[in-house]
C-alpha positions as a Markdown table, in Angstrom:
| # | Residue | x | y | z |
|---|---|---|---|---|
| 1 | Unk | 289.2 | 227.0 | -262.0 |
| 2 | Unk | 291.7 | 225.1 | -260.6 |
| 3 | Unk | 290.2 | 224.3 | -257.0 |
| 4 | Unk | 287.2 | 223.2 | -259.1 |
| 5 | Unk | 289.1 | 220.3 | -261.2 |
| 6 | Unk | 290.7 | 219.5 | -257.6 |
| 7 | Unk | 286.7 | 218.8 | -256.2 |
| 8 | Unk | 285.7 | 217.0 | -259.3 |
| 9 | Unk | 289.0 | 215.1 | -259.4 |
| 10 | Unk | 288.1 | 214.3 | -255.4 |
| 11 | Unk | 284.4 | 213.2 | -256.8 |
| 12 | Unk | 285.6 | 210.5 | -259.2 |
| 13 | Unk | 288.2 | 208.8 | -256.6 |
| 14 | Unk | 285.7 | 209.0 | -253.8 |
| 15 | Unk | 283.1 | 207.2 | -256.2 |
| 16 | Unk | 286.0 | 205.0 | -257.3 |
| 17 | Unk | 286.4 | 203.6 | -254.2 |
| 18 | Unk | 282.9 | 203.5 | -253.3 |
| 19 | Unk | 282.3 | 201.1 | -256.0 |
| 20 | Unk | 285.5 | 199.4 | -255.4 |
| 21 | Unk | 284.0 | 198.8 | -251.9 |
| 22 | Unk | 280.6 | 197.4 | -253.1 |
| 23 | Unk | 281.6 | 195.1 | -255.8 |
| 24 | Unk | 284.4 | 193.5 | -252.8 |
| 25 | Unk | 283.7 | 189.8 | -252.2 |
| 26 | Unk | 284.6 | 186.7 | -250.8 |
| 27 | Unk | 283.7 | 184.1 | -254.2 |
| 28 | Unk | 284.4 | 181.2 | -251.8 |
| 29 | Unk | 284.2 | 179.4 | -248.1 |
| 30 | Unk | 286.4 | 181.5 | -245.8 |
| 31 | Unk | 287.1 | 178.1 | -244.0 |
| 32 | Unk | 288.5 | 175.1 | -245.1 |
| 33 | Unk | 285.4 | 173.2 | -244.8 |
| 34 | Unk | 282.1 | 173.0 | -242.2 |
| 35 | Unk | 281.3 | 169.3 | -241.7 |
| 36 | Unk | 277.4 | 169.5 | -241.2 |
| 37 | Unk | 276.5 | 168.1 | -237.6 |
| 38 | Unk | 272.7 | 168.4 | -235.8 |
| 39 | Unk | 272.8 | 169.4 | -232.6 |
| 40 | Unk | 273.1 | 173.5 | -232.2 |
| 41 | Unk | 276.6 | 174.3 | -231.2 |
| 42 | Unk | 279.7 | 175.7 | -233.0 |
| 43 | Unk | 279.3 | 178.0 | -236.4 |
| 44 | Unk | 275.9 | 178.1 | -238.5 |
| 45 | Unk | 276.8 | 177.7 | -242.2 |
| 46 | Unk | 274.7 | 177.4 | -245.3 |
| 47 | Unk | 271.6 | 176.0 | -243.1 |
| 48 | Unk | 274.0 | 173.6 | -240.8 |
| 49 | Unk | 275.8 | 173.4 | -237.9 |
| 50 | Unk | 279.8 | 173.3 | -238.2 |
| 51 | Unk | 281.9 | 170.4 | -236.3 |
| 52 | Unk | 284.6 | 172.0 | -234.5 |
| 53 | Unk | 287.5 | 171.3 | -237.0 |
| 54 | Unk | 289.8 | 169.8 | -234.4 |
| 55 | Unk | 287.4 | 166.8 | -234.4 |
| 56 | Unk | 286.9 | 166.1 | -238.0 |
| 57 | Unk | 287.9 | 162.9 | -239.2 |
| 58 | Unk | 287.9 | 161.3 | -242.8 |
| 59 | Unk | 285.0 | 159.3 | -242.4 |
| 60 | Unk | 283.4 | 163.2 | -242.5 |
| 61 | Unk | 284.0 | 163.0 | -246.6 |
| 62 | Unk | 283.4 | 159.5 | -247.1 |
| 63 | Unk | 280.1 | 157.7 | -248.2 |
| 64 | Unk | 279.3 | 154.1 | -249.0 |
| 65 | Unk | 275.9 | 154.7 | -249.3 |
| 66 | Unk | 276.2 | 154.2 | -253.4 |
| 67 | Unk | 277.2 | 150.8 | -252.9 |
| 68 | Unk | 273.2 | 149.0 | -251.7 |
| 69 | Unk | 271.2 | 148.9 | -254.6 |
| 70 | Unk | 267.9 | 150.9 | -253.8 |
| 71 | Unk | 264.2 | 149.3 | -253.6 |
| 72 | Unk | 262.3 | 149.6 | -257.2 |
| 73 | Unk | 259.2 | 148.0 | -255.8 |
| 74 | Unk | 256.8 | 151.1 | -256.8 |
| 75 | Unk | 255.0 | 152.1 | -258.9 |
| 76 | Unk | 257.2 | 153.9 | -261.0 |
| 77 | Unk | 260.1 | 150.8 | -260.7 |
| 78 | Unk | 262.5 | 153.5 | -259.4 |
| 79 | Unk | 265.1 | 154.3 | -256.2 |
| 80 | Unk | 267.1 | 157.6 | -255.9 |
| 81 | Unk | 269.9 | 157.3 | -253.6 |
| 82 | Unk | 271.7 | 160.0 | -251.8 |
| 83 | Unk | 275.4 | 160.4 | -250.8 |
| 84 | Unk | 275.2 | 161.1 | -247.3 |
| 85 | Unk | 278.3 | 162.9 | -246.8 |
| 86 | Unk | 278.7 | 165.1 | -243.6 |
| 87 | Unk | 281.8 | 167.3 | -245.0 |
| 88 | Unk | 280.1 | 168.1 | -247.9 |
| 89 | Unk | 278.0 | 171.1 | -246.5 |
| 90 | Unk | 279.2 | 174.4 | -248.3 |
| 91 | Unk | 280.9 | 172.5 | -251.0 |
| 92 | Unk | 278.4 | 173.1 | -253.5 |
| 93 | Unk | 278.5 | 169.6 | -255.2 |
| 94 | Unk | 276.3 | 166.1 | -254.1 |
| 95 | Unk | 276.1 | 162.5 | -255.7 |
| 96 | Unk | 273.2 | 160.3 | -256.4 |
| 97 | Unk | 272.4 | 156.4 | -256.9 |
| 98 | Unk | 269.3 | 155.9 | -259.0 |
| 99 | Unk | 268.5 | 152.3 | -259.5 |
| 100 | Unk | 265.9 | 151.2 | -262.2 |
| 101 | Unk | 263.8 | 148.5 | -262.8 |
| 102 | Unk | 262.9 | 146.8 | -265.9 |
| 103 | Unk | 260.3 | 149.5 | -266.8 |
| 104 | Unk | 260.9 | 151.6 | -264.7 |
| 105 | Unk | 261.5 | 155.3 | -264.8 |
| 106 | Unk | 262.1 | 158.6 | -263.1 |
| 107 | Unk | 259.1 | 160.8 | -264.2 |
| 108 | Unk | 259.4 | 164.1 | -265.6 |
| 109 | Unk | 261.0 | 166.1 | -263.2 |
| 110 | Unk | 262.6 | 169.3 | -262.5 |
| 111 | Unk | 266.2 | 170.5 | -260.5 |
| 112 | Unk | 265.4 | 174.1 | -259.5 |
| 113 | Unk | 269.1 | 174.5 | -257.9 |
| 114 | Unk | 271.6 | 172.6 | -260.1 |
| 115 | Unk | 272.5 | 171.3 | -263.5 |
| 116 | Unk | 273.5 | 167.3 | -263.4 |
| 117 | Unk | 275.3 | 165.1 | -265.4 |
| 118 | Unk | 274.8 | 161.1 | -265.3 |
| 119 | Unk | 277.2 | 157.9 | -265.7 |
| 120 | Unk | 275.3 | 154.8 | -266.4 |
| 121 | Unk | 277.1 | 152.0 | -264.7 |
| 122 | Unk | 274.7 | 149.3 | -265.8 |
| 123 | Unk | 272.1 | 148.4 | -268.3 |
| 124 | Unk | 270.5 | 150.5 | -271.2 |
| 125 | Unk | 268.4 | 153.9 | -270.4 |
| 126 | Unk | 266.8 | 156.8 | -271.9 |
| 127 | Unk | 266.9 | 160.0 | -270.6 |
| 128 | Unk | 265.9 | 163.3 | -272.1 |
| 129 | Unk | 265.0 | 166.9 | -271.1 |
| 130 | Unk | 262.5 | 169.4 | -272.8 |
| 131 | Unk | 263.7 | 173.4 | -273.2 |
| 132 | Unk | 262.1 | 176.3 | -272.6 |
| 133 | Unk | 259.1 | 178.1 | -274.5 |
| 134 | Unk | 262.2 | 180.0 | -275.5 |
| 135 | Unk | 263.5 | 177.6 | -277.4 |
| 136 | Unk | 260.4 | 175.9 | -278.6 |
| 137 | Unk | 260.1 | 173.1 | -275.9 |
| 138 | Unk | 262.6 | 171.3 | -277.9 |
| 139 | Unk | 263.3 | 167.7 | -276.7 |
| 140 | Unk | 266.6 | 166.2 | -276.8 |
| 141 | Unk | 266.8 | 162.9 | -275.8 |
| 142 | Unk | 269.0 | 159.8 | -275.7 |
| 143 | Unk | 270.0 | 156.0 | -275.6 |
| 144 | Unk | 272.4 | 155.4 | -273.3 |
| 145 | Unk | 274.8 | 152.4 | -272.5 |
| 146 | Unk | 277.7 | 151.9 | -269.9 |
| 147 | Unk | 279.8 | 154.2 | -269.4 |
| 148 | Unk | 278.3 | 157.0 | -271.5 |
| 149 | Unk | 276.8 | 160.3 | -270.0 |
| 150 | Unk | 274.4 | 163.2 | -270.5 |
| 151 | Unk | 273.9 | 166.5 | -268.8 |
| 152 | Unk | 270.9 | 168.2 | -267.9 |
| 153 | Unk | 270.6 | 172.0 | -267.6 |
| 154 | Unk | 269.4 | 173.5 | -264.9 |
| 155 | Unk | 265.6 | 174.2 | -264.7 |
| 156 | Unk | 264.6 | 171.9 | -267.9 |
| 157 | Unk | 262.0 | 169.1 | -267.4 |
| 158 | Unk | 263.9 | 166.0 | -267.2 |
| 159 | Unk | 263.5 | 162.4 | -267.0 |
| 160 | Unk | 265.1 | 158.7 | -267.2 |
| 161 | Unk | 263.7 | 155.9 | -268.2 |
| 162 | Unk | 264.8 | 152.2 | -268.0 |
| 163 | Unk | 264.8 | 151.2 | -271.7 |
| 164 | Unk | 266.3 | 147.4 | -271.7 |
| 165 | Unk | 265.3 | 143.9 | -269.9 |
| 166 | Unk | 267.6 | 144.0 | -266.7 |
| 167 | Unk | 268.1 | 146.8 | -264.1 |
| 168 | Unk | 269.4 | 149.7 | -264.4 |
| 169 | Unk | 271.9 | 151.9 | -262.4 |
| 170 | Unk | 273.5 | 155.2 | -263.0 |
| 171 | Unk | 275.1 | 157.7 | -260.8 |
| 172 | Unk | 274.1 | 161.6 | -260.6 |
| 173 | Unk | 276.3 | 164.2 | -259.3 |
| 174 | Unk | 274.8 | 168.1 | -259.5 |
| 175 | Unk | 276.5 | 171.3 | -258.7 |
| 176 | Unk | 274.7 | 172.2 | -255.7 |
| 177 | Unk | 274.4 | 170.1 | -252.4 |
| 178 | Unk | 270.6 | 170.5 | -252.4 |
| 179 | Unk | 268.9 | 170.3 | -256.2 |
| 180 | Unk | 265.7 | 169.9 | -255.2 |
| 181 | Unk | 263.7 | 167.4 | -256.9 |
| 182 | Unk | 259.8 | 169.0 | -258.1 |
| 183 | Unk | 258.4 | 165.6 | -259.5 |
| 184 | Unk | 255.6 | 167.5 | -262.6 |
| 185 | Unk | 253.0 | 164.9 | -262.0 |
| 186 | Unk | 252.9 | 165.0 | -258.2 |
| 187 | Unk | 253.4 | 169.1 | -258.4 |
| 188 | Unk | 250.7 | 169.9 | -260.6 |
| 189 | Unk | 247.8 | 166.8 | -259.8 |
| 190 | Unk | 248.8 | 165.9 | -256.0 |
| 191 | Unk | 249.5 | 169.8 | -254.4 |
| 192 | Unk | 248.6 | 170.6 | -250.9 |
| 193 | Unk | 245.4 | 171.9 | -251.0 |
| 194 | Unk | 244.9 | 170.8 | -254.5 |
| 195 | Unk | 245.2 | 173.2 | -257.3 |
| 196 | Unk | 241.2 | 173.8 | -258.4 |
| 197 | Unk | 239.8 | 171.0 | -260.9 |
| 198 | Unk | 238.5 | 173.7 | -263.2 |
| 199 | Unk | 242.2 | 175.3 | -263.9 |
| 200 | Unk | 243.6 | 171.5 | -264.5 |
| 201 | Unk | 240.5 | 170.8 | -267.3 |
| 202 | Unk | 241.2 | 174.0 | -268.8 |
| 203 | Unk | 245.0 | 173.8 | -268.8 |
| 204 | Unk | 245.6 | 170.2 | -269.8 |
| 205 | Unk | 242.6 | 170.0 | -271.4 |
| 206 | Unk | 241.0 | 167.0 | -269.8 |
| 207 | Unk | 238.0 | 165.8 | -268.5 |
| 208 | Unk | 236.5 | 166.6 | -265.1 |
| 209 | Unk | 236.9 | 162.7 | -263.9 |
| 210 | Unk | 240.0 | 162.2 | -265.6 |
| 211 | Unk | 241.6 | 165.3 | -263.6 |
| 212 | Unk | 239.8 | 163.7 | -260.4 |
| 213 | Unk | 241.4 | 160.2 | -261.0 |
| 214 | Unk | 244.7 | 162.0 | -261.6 |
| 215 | Unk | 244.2 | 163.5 | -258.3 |
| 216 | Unk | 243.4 | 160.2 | -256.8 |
| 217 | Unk | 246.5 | 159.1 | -257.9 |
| 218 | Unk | 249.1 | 161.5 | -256.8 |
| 219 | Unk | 247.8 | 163.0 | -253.8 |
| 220 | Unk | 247.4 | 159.2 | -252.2 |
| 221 | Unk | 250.5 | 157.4 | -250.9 |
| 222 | Unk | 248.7 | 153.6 | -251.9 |
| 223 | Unk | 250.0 | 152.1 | -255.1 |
| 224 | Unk | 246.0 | 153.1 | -256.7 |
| 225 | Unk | 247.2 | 152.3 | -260.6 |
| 226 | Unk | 248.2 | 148.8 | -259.6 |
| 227 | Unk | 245.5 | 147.5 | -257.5 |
């Protein structure tokens, strides 16, 4: 009896320590940081190339690339405006410029990767995001002015919209160095090869030259709507 509660004792310890073993992990970077450089040498991290660390410098974190106002002249009126920062590669964050015209918006899009939150630095916008079926594609949306902010969760269809007479600017930072940015319009009406015309009718209940012209639209790089 007693060598028997010995093995199961043994059993449980040894399973113990099995899991103990599995669940182990590292949460974070096990370096300080990997500035992102393209040629092919030194340590490949999260899709890049490391910089050996000895020749890291501070211009590695910095950016003024937030500074230039971007170009608004198409169609939409809008500019979206990367941080290019080298050292922030593994950091899990990123930072955004998006410049609006009068009238001009970001169209319904989605962030597959990250939630976001937004600053407006200048001039009067509406933003909002739609929820899930889950929630009964609720929308929430907003006026905002300088200095206020909104956050958008992750995965919700989202957009931002100039609603004043001047430009306007506000700054995006997400919790992932790559979002990803899936505009709807261009997804669903300008796809490589095209989604069949028959499932767009049927979906979006439309008419056959309707869906066509949509297709015309976002599938061509020429400003179409305009000319």
């Amino acid at each position: 009896m007693e060598g028997i509660l010995y093995f199961l004792l043994a059993k449980i310890i040894l399973l113990a320590l099995a899991s103990s073993f599995v669940n182990c992990y590292d949460p974070s970077p096990l370096q300080d940081y990997c500035v992102a450089v393209n040629n092919s040498n030194g340590v490949f991290v999260n899709g890049k190339f490391c910089k050996d660390p000895k020749l890291v410098t501070t211009n590695d974190f910095f950016s003024s690339d937030l500074r230039t106002p971007g170009n608004t002249s198409n169609r939409l009126g809008y500019s979206i405006t990367p941080a290019e920062i080298p050292g922030i590669n593994t950091l899990g964050i990123s930072m955004a410029r998006i410049d609006l015209a009068p009238g001009g918006q970001v169209p319904p899009h989605i962030h597959p990767r990250a939630s976001q939150i937004l600053l407006v630095i200048k001039g009067k916008m509406l933003v909002g995001f739609v929820s899930s079926q889950e929630y009964n594609y609720t929308l929430f949306t907003k006026i905002l002015y300088p200095g206020d902010v909104y956050v958008f969760p992750i995965g919700m269809i989202q957009f931002h919209a100039n609603a004043g007479k001047t430009n306007a600017v506000a700054i995006t930072a997400a919790g992932s160095q790559n979002l990803g940015f899936i505009a709807v319009g261009d997804a669903v009406f300008g796809s490589n090869p095209p989604i069949n015309s028959k499932v767009l009718e049927k979906a979006f209940a439309l008419d056959g030259k309707i869906v066509k012209y949509l297709k015309k639209v976002f599938s061509s790089g020429d400003d179409i709507v305009n000319e």
